[in-house]
N, CA, C and O atoms as a Maestro MAE file, in Angstrom:
{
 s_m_m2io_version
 :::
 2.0.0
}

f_m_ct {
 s_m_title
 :::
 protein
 m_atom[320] {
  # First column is atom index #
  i_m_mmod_type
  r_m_x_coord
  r_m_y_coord
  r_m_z_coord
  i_m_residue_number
  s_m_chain_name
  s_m_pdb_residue_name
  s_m_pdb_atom_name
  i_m_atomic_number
  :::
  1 25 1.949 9.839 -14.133 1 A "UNK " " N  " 7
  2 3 2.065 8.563 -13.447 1 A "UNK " " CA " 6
  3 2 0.993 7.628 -14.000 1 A "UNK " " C  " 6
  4 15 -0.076 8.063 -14.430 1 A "UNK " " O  " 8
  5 25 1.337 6.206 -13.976 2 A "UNK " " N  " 7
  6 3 0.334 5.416 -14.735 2 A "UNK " " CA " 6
  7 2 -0.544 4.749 -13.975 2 A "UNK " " C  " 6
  8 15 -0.158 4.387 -12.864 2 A "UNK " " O  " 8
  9 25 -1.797 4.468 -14.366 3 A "UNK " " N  " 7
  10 3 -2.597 3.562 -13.200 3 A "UNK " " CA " 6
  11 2 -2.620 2.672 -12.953 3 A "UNK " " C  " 6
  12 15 -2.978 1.866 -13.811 3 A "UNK " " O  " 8
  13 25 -2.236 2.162 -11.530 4 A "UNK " " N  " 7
  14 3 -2.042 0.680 -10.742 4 A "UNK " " CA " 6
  15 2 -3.000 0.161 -11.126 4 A "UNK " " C  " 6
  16 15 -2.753 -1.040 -11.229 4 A "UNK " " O  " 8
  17 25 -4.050 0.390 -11.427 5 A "UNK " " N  " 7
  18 3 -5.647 -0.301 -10.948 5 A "UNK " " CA " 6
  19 2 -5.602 -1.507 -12.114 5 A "UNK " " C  " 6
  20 15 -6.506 -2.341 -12.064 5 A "UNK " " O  " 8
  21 25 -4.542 -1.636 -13.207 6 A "UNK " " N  " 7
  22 3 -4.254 -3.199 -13.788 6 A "UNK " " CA " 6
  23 2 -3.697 -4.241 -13.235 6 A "UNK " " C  " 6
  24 15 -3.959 -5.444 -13.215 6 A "UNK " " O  " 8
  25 25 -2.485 -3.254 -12.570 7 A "UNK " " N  " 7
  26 3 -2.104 -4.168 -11.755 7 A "UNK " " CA " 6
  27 2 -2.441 -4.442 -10.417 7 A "UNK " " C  " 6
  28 15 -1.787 -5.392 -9.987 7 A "UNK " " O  " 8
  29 25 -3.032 -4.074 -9.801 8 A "UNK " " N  " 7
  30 3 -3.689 -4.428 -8.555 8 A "UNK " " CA " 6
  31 2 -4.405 -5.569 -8.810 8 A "UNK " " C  " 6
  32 15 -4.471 -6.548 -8.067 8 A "UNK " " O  " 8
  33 25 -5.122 -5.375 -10.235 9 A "UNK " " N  " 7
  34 3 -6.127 -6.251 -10.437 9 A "UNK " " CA " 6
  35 2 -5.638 -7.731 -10.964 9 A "UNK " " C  " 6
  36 15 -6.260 -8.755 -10.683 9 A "UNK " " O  " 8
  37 25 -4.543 -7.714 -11.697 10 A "UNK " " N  " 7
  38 3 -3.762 -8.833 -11.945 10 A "UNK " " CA " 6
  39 2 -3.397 -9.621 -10.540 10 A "UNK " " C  " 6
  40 15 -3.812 -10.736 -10.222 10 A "UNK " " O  " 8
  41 25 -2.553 -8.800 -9.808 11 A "UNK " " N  " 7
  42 3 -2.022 -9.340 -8.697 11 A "UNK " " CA " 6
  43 2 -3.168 -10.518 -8.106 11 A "UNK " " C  " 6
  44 15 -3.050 -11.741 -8.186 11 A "UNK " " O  " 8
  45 25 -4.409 -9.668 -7.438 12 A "UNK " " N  " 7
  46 3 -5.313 -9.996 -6.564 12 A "UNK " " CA " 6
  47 2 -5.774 -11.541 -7.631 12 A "UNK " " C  " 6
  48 15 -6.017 -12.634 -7.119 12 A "UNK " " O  " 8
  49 25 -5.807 -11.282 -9.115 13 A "UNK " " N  " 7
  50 3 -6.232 -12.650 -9.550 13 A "UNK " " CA " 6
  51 2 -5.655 -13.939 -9.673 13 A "UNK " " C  " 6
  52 15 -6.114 -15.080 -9.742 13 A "UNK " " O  " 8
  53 25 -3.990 -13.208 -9.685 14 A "UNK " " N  " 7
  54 3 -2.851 -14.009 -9.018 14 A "UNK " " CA " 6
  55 2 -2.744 -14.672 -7.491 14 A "UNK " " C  " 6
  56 15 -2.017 -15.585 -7.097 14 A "UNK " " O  " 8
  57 25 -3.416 -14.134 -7.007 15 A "UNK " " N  " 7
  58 3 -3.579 -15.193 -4.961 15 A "UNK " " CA " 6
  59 2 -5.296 -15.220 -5.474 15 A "UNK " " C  " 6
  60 15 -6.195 -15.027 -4.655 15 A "UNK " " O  " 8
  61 25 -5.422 -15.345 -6.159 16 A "UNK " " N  " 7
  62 3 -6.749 -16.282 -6.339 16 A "UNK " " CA " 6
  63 2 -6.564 -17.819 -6.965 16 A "UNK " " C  " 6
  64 15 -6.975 -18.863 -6.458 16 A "UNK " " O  " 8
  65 25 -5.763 -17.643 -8.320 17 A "UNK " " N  " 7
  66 3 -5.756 -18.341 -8.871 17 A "UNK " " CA " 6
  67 2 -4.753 -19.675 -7.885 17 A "UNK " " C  " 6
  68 15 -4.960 -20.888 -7.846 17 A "UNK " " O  " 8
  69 25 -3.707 -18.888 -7.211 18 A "UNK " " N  " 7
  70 3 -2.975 -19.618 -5.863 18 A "UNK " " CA " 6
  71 2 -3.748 -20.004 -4.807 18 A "UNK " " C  " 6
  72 15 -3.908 -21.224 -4.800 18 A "UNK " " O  " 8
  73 25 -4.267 -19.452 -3.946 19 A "UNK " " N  " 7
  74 3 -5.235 -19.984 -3.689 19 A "UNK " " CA " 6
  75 2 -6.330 -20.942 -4.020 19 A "UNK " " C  " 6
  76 15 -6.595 -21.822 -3.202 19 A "UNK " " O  " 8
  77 25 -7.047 -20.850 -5.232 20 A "UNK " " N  " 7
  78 3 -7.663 -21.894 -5.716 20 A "UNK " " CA " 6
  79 2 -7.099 -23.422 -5.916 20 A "UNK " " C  " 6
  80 15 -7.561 -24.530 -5.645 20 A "UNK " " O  " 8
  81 25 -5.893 -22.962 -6.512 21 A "UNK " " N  " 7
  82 3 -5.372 -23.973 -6.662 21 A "UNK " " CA " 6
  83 2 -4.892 -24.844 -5.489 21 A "UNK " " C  " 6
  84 15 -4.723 -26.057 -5.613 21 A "UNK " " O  " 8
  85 25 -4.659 -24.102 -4.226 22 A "UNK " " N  " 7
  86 3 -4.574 -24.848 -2.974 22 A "UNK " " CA " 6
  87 2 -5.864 -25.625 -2.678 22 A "UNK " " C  " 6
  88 15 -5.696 -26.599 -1.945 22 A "UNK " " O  " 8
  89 25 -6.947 -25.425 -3.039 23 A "UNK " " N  " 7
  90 3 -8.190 -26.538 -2.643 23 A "UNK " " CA " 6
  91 2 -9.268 -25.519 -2.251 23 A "UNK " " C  " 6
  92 15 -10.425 -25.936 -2.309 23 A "UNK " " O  " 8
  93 25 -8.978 -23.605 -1.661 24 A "UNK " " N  " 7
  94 3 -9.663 -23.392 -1.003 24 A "UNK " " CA " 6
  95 2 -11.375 -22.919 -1.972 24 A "UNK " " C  " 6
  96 15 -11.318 -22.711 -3.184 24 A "UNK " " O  " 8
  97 25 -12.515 -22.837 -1.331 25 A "UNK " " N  " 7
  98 3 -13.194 -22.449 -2.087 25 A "UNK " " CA " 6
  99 2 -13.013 -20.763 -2.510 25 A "UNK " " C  " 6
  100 15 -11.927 -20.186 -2.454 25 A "UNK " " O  " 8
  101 25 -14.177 -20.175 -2.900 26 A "UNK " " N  " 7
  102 3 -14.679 -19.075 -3.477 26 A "UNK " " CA " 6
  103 2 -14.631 -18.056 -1.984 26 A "UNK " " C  " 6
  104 15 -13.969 -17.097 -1.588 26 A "UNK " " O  " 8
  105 25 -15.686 -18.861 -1.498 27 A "UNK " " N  " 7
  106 3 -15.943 -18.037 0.364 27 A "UNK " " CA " 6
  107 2 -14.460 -17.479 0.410 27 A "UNK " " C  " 6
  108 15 -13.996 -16.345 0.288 27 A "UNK " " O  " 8
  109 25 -13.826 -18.895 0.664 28 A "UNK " " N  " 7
  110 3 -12.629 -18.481 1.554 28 A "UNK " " CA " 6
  111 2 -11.332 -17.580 1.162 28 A "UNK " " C  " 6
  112 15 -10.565 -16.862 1.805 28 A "UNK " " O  " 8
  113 25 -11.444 -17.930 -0.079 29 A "UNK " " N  " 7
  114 3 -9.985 -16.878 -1.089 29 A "UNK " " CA " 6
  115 2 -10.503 -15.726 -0.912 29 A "UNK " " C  " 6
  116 15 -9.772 -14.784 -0.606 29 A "UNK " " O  " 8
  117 25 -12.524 -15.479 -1.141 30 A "UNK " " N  " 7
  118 3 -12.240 -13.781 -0.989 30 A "UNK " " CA " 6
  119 2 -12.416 -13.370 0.410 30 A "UNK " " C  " 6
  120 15 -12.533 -12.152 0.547 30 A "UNK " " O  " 8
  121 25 -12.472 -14.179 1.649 31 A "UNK " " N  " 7
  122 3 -11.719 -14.094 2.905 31 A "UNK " " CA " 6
  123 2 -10.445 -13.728 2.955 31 A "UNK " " C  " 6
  124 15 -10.170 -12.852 3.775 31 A "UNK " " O  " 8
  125 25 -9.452 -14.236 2.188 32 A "UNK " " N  " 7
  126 3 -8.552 -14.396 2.287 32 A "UNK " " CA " 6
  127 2 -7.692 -13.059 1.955 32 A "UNK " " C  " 6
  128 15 -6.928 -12.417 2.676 32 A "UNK " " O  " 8
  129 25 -8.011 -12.907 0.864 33 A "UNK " " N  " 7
  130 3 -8.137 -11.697 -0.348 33 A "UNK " " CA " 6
  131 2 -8.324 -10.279 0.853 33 A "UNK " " C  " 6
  132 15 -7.446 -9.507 1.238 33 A "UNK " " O  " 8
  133 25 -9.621 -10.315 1.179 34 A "UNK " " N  " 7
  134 3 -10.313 -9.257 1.851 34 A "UNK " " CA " 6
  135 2 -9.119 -9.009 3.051 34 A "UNK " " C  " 6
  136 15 -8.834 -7.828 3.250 34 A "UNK " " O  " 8
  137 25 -8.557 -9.816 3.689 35 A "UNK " " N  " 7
  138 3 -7.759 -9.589 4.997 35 A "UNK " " CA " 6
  139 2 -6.142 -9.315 4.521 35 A "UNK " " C  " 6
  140 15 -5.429 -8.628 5.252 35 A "UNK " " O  " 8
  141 25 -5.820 -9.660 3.761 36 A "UNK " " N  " 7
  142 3 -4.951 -9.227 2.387 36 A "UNK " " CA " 6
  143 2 -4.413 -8.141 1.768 36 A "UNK " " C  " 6
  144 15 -3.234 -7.986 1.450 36 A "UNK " " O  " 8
  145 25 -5.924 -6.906 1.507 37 A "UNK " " N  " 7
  146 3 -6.409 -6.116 1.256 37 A "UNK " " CA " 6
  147 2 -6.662 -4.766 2.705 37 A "UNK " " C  " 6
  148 15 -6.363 -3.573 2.664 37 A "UNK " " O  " 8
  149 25 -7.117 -5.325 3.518 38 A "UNK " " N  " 7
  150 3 -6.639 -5.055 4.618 38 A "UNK " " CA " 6
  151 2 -5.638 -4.448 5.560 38 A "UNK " " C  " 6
  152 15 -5.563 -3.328 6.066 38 A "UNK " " O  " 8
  153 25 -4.778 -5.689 5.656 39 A "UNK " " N  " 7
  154 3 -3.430 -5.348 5.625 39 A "UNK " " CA " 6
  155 2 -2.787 -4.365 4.770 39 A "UNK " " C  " 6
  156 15 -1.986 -3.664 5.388 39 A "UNK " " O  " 8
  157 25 -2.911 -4.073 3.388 40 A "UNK " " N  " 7
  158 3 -1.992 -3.693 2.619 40 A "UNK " " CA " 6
  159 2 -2.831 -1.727 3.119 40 A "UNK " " C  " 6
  160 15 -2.106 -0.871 3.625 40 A "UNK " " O  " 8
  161 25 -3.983 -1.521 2.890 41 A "UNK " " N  " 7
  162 3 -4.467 -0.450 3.592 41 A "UNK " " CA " 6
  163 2 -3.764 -0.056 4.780 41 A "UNK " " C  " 6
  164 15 -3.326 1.086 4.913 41 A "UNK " " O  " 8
  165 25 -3.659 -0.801 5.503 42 A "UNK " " N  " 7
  166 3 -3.384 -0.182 6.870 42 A "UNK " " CA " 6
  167 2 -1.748 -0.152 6.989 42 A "UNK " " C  " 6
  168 15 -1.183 0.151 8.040 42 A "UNK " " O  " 8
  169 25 -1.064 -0.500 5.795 43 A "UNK " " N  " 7
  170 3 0.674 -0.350 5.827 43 A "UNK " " CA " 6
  171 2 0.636 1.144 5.179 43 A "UNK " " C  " 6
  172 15 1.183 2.194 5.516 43 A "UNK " " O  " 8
  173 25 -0.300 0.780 4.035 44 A "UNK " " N  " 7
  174 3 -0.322 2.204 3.762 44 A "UNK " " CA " 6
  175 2 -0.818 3.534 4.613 44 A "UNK " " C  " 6
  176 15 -0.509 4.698 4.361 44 A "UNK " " O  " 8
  177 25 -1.517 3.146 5.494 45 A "UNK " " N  " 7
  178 3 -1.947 4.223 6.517 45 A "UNK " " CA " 6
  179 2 -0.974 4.858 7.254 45 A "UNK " " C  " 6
  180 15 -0.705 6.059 7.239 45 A "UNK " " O  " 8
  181 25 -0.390 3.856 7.992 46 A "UNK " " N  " 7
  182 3 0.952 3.932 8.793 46 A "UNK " " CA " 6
  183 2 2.195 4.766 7.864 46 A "UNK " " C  " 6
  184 15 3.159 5.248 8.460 46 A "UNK " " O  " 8
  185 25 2.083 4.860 6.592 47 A "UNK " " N  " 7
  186 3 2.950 5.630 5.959 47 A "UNK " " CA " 6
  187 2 2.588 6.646 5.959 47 A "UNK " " C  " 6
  188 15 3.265 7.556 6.436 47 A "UNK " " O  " 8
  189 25 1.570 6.811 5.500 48 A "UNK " " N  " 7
  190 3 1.379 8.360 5.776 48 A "UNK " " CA " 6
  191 2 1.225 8.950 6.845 48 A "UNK " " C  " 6
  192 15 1.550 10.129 6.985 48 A "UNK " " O  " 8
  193 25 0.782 8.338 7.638 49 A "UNK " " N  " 7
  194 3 0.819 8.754 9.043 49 A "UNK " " CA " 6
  195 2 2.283 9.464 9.265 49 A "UNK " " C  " 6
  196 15 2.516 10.627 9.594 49 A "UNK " " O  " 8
  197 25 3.297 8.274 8.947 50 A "UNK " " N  " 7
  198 3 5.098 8.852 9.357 50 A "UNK " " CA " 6
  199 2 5.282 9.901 8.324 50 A "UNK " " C  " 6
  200 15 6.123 10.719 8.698 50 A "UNK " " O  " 8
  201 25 4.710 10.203 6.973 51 A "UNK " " N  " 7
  202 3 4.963 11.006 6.076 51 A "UNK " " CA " 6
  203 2 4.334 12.529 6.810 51 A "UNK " " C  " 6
  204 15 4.929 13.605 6.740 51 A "UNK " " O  " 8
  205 25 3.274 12.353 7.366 52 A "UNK " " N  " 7
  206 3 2.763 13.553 7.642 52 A "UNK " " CA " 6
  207 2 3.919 14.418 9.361 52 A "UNK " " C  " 6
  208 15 4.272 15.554 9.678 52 A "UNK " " O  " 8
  209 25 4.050 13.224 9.864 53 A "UNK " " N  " 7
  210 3 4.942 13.458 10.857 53 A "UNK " " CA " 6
  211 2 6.168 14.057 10.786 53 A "UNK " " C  " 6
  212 15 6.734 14.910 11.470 53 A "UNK " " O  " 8
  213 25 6.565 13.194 9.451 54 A "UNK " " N  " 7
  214 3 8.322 13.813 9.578 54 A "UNK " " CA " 6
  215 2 8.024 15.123 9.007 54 A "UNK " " C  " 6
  216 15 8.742 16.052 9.378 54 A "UNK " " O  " 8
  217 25 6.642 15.476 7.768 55 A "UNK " " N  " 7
  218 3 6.671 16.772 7.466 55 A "UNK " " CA " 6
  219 2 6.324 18.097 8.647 55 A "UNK " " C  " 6
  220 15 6.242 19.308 8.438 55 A "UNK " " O  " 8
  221 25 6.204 17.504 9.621 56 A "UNK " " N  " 7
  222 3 6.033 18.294 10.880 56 A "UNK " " CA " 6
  223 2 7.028 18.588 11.128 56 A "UNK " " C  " 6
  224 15 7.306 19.779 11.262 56 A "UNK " " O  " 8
  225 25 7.951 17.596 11.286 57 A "UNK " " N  " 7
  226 3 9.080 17.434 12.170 57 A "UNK " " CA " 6
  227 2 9.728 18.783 11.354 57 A "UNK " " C  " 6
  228 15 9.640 19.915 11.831 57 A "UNK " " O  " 8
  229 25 10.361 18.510 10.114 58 A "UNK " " N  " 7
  230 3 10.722 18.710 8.836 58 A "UNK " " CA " 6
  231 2 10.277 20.638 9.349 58 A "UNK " " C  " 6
  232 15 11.145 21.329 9.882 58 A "UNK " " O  " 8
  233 25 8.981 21.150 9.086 59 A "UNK " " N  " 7
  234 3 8.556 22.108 9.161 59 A "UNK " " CA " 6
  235 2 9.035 22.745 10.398 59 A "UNK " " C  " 6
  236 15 9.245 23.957 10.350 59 A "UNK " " O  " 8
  237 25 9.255 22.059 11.588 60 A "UNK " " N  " 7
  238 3 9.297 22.621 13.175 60 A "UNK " " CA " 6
  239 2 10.888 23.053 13.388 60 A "UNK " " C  " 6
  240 15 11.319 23.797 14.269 60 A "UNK " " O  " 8
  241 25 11.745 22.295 12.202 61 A "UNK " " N  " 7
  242 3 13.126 22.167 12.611 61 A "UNK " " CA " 6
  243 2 14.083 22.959 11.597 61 A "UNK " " C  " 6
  244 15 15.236 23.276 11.886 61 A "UNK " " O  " 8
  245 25 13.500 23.223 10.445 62 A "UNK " " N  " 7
  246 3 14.205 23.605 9.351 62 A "UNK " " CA " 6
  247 2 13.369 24.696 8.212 62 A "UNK " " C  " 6
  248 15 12.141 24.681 8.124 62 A "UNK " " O  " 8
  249 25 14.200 25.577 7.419 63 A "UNK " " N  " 7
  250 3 13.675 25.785 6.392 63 A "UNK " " CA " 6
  251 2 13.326 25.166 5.548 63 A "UNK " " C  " 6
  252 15 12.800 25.862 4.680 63 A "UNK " " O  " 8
  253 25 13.351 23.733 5.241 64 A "UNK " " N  " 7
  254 3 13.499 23.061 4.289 64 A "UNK " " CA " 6
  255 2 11.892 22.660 3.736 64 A "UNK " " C  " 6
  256 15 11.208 22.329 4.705 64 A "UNK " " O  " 8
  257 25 11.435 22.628 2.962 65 A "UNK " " N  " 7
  258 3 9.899 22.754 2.233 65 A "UNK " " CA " 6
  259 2 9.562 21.415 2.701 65 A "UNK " " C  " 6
  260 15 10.087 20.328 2.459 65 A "UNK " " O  " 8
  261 25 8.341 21.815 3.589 66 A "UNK " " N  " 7
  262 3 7.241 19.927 3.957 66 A "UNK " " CA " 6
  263 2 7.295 19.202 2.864 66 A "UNK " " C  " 6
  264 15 7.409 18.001 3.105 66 A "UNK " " O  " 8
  265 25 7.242 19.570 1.406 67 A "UNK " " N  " 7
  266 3 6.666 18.756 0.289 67 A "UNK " " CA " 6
  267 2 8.248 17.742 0.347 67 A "UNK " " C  " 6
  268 15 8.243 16.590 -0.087 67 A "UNK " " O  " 8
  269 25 9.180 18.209 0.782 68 A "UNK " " N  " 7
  270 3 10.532 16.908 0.438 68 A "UNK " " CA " 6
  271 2 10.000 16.157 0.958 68 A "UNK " " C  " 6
  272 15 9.875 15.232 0.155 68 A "UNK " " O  " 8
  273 25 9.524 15.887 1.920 69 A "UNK " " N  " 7
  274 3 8.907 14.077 2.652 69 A "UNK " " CA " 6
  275 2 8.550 13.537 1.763 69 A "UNK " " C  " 6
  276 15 8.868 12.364 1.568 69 A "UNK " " O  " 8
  277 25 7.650 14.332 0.807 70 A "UNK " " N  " 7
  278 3 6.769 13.621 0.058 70 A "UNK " " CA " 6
  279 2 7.294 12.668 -0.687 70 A "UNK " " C  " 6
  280 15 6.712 11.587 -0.783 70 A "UNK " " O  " 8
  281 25 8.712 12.962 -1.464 71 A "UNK " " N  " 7
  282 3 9.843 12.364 -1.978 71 A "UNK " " CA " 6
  283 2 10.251 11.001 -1.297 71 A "UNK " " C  " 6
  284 15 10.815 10.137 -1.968 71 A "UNK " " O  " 8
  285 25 10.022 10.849 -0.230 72 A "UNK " " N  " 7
  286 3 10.060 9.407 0.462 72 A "UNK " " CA " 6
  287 2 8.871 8.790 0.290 72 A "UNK " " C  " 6
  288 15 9.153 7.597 0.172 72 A "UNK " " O  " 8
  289 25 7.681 8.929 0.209 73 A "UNK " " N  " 7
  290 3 6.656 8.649 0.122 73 A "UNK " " CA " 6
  291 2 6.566 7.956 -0.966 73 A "UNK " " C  " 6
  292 15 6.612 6.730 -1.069 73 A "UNK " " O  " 8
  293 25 6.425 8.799 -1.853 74 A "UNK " " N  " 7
  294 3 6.399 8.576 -3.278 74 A "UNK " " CA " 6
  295 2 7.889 7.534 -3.485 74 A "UNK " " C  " 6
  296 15 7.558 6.371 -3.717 74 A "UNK " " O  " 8
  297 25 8.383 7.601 -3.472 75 A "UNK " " N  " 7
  298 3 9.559 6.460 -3.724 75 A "UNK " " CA " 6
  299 2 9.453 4.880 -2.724 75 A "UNK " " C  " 6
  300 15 10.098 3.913 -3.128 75 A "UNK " " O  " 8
  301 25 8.936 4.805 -1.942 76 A "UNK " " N  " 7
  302 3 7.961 3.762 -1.010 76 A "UNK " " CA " 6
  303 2 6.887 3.651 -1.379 76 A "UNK " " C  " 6
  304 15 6.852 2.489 -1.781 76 A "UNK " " O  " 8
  305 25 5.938 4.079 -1.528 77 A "UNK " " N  " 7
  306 3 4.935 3.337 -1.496 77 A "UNK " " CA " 6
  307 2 4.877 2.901 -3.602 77 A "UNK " " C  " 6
  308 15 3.885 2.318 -4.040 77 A "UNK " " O  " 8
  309 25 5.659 3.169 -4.242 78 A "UNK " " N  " 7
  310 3 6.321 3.081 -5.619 78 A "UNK " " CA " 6
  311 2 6.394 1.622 -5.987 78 A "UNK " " C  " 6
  312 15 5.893 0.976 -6.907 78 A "UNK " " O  " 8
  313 25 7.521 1.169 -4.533 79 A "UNK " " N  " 7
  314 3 8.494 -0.333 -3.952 79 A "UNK " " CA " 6
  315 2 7.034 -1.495 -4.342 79 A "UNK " " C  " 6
  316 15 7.024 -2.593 -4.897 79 A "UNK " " O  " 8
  317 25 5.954 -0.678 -3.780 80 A "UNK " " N  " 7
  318 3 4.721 -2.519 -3.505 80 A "UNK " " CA " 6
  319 2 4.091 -2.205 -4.714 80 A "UNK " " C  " 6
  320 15 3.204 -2.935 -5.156 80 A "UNK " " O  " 8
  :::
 }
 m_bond[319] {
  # First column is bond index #
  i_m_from
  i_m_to
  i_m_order
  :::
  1 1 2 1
  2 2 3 1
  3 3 4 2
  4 3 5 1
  5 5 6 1
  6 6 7 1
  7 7 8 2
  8 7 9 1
  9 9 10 1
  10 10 11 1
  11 11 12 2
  12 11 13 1
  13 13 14 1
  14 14 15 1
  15 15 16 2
  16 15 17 1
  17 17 18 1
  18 18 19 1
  19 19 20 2
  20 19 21 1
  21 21 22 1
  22 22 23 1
  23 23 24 2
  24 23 25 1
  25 25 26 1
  26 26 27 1
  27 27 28 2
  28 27 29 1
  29 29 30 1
  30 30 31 1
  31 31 32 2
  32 31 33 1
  33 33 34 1
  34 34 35 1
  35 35 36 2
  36 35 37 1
  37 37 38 1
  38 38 39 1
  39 39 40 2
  40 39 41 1
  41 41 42 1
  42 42 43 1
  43 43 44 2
  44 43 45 1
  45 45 46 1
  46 46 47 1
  47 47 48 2
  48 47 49 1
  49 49 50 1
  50 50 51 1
  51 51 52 2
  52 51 53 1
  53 53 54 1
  54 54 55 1
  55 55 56 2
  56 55 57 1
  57 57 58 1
  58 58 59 1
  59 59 60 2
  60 59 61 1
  61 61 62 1
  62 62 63 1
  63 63 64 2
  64 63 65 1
  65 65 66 1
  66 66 67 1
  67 67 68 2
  68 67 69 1
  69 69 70 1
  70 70 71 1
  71 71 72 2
  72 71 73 1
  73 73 74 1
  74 74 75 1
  75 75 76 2
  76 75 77 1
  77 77 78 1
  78 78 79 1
  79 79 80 2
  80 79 81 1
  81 81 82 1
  82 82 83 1
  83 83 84 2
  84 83 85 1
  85 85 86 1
  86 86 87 1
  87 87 88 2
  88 87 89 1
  89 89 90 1
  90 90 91 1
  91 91 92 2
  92 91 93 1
  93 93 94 1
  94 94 95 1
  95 95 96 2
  96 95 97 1
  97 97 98 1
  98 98 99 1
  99 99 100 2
  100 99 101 1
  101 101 102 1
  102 102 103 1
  103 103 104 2
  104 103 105 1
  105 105 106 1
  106 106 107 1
  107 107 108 2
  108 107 109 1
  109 109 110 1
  110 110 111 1
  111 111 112 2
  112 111 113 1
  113 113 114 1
  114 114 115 1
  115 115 116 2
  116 115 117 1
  117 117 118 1
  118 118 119 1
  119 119 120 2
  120 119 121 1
  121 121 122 1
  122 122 123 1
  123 123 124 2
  124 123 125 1
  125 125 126 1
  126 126 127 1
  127 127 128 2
  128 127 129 1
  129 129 130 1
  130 130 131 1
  131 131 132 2
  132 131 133 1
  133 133 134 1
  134 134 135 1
  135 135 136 2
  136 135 137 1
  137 137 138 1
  138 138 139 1
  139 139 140 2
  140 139 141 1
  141 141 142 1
  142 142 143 1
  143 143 144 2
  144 143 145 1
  145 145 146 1
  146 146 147 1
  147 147 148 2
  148 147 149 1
  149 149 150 1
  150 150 151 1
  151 151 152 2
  152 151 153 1
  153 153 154 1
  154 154 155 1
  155 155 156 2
  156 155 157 1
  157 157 158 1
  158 158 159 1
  159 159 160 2
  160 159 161 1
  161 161 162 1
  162 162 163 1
  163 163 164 2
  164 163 165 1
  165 165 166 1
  166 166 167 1
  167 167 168 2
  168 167 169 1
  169 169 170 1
  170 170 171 1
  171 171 172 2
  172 171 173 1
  173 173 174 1
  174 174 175 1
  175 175 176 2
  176 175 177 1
  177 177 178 1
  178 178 179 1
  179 179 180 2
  180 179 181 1
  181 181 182 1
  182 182 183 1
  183 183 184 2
  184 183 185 1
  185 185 186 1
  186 186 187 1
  187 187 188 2
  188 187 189 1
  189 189 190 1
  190 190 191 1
  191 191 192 2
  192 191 193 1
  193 193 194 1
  194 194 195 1
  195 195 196 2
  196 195 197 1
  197 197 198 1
  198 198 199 1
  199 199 200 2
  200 199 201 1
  201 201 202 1
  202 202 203 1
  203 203 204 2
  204 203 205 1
  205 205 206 1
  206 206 207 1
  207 207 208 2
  208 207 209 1
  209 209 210 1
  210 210 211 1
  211 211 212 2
  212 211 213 1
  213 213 214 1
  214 214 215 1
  215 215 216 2
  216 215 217 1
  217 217 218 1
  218 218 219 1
  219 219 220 2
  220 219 221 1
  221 221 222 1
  222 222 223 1
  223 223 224 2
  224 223 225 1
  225 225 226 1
  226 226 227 1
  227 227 228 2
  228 227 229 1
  229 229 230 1
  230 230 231 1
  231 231 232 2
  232 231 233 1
  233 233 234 1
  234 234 235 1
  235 235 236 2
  236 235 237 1
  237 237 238 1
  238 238 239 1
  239 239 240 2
  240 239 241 1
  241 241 242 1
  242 242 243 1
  243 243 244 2
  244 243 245 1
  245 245 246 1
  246 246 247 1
  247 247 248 2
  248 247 249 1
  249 249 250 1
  250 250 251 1
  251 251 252 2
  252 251 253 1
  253 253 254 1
  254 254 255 1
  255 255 256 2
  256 255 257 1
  257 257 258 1
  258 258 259 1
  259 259 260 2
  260 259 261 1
  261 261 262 1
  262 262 263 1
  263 263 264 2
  264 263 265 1
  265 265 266 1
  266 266 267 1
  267 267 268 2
  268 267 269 1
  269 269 270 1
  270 270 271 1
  271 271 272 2
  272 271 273 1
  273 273 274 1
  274 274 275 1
  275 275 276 2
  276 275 277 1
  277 277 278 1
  278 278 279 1
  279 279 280 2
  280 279 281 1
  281 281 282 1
  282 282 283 1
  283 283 284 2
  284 283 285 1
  285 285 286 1
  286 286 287 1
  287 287 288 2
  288 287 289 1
  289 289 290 1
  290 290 291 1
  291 291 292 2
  292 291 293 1
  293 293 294 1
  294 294 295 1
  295 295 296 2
  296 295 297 1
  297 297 298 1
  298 298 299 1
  299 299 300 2
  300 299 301 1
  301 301 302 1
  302 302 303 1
  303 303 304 2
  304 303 305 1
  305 305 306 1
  306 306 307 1
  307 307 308 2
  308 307 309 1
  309 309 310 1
  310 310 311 1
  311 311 312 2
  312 311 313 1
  313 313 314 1
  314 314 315 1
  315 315 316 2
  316 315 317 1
  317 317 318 1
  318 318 319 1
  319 319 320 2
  :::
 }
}
C-alpha cells in the first residue's frame, strides 16, 4: 500500500491556499485546518469503533473469520 502522507499533505495545502485566498490570515486557516483535522480523526475513530463492533458481532454469531470486517474498513476509509 502506498503512503498518504503526500497526499494529505497536498490536500491540507490545498484549503490553505483556499482559504488564503478568501482573505483569512495565517492564525486563522491553521484554526481552520486544525478543526478540519479534527473532524477527519474523529470520523475515523467512529469507524473503527463500528469495525471493531461488527467484528464482535461477526465473532458472537458466526464462523466466519473477525478479519472480513476488516475488508469494509479498508475499502472505506480507502473512499477519503
Amino acid at each position: 500500500m502506498s503512503n498518504p502522507a503526500p497526499q494529505l499533505v497536498q490536500k491540507l495545502w490545498n484549503y490553505c491556499n483556499i482559504l488564503r485566498d478568501d482573505g483569512l490570515s495565517y492564525g486563522d486557516y491553521v484554526e481552520q485546518l486544525t478543526f478540519l483535522l479534527s473532524l477527519k480523526m474523529a470520523e475515523l475513530e467512529r469507524r473503527l469503533i463500528m469495525v471493531e463492533e461488527l467484528e464482535s458481532v461477526v465473532a458472537a454469531t458466526s464462523s466466519a473469520p473477525p478479519a472480513s470486517a476488516n475488508l469494509f474498513y479498508r475499502k472505506h476509509s480507502q473512499e477519503n
